[in-house]
C-alpha positions in Angstrom: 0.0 0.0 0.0 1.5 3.9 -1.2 1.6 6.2 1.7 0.9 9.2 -0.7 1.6 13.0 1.1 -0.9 15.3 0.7 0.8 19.1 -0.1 -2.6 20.3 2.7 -2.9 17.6 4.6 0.2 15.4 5.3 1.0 11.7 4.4 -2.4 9.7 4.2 -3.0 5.6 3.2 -3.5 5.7 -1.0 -7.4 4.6 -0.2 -7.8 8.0 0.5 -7.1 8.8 -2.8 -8.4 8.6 -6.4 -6.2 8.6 -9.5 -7.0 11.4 -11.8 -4.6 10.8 -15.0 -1.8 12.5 -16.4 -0.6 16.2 -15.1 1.3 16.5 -18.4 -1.5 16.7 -20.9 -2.5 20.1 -22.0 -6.1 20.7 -22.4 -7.4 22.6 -26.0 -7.8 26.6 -25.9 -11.6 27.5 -24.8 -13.6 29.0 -28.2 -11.2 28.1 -30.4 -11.9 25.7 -33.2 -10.4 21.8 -32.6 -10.4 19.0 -35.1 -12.1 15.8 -34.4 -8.5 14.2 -34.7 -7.4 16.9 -32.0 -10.4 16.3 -29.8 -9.4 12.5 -30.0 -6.1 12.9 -29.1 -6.9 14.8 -25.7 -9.4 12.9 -25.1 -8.5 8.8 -25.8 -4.7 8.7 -26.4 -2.7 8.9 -23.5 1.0 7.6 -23.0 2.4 4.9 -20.6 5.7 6.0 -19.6 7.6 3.7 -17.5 9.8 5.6 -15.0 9.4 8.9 -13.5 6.1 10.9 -14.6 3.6 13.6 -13.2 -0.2 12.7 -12.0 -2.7 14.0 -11.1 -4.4 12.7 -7.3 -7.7 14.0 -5.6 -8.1 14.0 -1.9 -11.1 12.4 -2.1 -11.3 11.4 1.7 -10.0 14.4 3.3 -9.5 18.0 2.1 -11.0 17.3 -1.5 -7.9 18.7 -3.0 -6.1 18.2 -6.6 -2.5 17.8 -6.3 0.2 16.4 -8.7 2.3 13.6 -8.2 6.2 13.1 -9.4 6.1 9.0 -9.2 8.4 6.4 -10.8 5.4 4.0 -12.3 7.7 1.2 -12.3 8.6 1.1 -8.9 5.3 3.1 -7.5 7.9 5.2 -5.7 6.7 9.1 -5.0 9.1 11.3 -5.4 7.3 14.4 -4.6 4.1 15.7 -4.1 2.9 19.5 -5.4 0.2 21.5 -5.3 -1.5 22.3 -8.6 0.1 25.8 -9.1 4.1 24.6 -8.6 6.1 22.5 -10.7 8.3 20.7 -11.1 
């Protein structure tokens, strides 16, 4: 079981936790036009790094916060937590 800290709360078990994909992907401009093959790509295609990569994580059982998550996804290892405005 991860022990995940939370940047608002402090370290918590994972179950308090939901998964909420990668912090990498960059989201479409609002009113602008987008392709069906751009829409698809945000949407669908995601990649599955193996090693170090950002996530997002939602509090779900405490302060109800979004945070991101440096983790190696091979070895589930968290190397740092942040909160939505920092990086990396």
């Amino acid at each position: 079981m991860l022990e995940i800290r939370c940047p608002y709360c402090g370290n918590r078990s994972q179950n308090e936790f939901a998964y909420g994909g990668d912090a990498t992907i960059k989201r479409p401009e609002l009113n602008t036009e987008v392709t069906d093959q751009e829409w698809d790509n945000f949407v669908y295609y995601r990649k599955n790094p193996r090693g170090n990569h950002l996530e997002l994580w939602h509090h779900i059982s405490g302060c109800r916060q979004w945070f991101k998550v440096h983790r190696n996804t091979a070895t589930h290892e968290i190397l740092k937590t942040l909160e939505m405005k920092e990086n990396l």
